[in-house]
C-alpha positions in Angstrom: -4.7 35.3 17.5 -4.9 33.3 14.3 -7.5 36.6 12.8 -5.0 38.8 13.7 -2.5 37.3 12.0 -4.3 36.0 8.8 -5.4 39.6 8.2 -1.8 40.4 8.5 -0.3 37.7 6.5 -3.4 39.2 3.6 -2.2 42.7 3.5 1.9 41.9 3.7 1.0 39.6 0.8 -1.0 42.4 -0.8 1.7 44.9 -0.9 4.6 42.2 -1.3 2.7 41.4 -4.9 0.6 44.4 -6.3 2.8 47.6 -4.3 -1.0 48.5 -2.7 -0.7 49.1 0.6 -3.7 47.8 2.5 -4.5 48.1 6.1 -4.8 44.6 7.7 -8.1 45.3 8.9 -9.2 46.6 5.9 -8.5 43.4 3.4 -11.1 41.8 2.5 -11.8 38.1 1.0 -14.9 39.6 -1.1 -13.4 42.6 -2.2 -15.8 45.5 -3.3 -15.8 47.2 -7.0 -14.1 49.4 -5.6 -11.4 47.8 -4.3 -7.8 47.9 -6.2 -7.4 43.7 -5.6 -8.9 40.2 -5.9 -8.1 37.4 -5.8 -7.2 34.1 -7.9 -7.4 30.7 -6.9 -7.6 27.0 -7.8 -11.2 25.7 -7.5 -10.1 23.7 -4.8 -9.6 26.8 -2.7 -13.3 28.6 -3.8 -14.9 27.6 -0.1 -12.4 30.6 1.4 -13.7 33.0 -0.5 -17.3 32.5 0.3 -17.3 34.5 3.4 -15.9 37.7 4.7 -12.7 36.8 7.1 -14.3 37.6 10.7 -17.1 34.8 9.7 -14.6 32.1 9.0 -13.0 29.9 12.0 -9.3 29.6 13.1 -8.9 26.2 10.8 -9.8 28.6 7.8 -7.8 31.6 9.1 -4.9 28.7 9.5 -5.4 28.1 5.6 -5.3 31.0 4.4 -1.9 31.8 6.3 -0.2 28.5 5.1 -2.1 29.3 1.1 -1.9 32.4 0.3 0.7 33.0 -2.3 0.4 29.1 -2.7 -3.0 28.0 -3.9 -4.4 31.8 -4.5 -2.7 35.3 -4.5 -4.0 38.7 -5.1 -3.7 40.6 -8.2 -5.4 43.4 -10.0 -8.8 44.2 -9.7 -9.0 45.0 -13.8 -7.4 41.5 -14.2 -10.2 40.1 -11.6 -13.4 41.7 -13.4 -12.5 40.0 -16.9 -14.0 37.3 -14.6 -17.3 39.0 -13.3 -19.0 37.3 -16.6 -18.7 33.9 -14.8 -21.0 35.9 -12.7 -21.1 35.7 -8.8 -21.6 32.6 -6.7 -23.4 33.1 -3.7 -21.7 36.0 -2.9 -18.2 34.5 -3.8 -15.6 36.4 -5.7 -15.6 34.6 -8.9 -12.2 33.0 -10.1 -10.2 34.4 -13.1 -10.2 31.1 -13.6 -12.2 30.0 -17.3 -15.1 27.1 -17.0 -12.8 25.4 -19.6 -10.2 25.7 -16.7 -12.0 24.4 -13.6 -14.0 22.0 -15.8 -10.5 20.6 -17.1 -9.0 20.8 -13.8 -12.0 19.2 -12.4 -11.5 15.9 -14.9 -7.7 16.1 -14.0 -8.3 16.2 -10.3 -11.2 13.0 -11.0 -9.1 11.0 -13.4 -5.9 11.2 -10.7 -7.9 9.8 -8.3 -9.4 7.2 -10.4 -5.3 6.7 -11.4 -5.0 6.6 -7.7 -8.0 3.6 -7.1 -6.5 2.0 -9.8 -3.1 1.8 -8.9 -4.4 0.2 -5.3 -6.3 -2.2 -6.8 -3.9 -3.2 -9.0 -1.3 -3.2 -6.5 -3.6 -5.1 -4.5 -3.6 -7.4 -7.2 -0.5 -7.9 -7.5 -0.2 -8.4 -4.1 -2.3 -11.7 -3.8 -0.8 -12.8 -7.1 2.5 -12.8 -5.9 1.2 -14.4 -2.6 -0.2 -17.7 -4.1 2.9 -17.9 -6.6 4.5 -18.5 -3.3 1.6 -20.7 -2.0 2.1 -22.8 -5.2 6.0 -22.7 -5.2 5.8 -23.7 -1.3 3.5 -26.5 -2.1 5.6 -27.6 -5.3 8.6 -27.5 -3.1 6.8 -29.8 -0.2 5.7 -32.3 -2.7 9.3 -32.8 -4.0 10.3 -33.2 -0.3 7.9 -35.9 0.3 8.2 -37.4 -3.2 12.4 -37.6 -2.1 11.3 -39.1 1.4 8.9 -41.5 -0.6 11.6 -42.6 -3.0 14.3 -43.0 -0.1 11.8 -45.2 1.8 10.9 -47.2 -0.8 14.4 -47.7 -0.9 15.9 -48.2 2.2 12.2 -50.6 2.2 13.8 -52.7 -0.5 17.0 -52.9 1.5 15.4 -53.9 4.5 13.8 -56.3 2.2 16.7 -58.0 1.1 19.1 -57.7 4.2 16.0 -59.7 6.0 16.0 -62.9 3.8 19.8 -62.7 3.4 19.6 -63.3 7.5 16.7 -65.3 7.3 18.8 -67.4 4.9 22.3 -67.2 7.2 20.0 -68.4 10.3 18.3 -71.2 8.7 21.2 -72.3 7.2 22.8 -71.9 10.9 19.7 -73.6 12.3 19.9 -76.6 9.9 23.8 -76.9 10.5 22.8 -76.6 14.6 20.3 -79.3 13.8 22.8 -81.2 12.2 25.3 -81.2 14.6 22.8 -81.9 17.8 22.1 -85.1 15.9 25.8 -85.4 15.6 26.6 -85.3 18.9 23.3 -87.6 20.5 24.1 -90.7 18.0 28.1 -90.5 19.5 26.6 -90.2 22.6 24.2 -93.0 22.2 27.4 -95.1 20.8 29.7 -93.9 23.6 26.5 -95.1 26.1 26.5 -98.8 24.2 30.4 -99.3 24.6 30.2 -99.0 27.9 
């Protein structure tokens, strides 16, 4: 059972870290005055130390086994009531942690993620930047193609040009000399007709 063994995982840390042996049933995540612990962590951990374990659910119990010694860890209660002039938060343990400290931490924790927006819309930027250089190379790069076929046509146009009245000269030449010849042939055989 994950209650079992976050209460476990507590008091092994407990001893592990401060020598102070602590039952596992007896650790507590609001310790009393009385008690020879409590406990530091980062403000982003405060919301498991608002309740006493047995009210929390097995996601919490499964964060505090895979945090403790990570995010928060236990350490003297004479080191943990220079805090008590932070006062108590709805029952919460208050952190050693200075206002200075979570305020700062807070602006650290807002300006990464405003890093973070940045960088993706920069990115993003980049992104469709990049895409219409290549838009605008590919359409640069079609334009030369058809400017090339354009030129070769005009070309291989002016060619066809000429080879067509270089035949059209060879067949009327041919056509005139045909003509020529036809004539040729009826007056000898109009004079061959007379002889006879």
């Amino acid at each position: 059972e994950w209650r079992t063994k976050c209460y476990k995982e507590l008091s092994v840390h407990i001893q592990s870290r401060l020598g102070i042996v602590v039952e596992p049933a007896q650790v507590r995540l609001l310790p009393s005055p009385d008690n020879p612990y409590t406990w530091k962590f980062l403000p982003k951990k405060k919301h498991l130390f608002l309740k006493n374990i047995s009210d929390h659910s097995i996601s919490v119990y499964k964060d505090l086994c895979n945090s403790v010694g990570k995010t928060f860890k236990a350490i003297p209660a004479k080191q943990g009531n220079s805090a008590n002039s932070l006062g108590m938060l709805d029952g919460a343990v208050a952190s050693t942690v200075s206002k200075t400290e979570i305020s700062f931490s807070a602006l650290i924790d807002r300006l990464r993620g405003e890093n973070a927006l940045l960088s993706h819309a920069m990115e993003e930027i980049r992104t469709q930047i990049l895409a219409k250089l290549e838009r605008r190379r590919h359409t640069e790069r079609e334009l030369e193609h058809l400017k090339e076929v354009n030129q070769r046509l005009h070309k291989e146009s002016k060619e066809n040009l000429s080879v067509t009245i270089h035949l059209k000269g060879v067949f009327d030449a041919q056509s005139q000399g045909l003509k020529s010849a036809v004539q040729e042939l009826q007056a000898l055989q109009e004079g061959l007709f007379i002889g006879t």
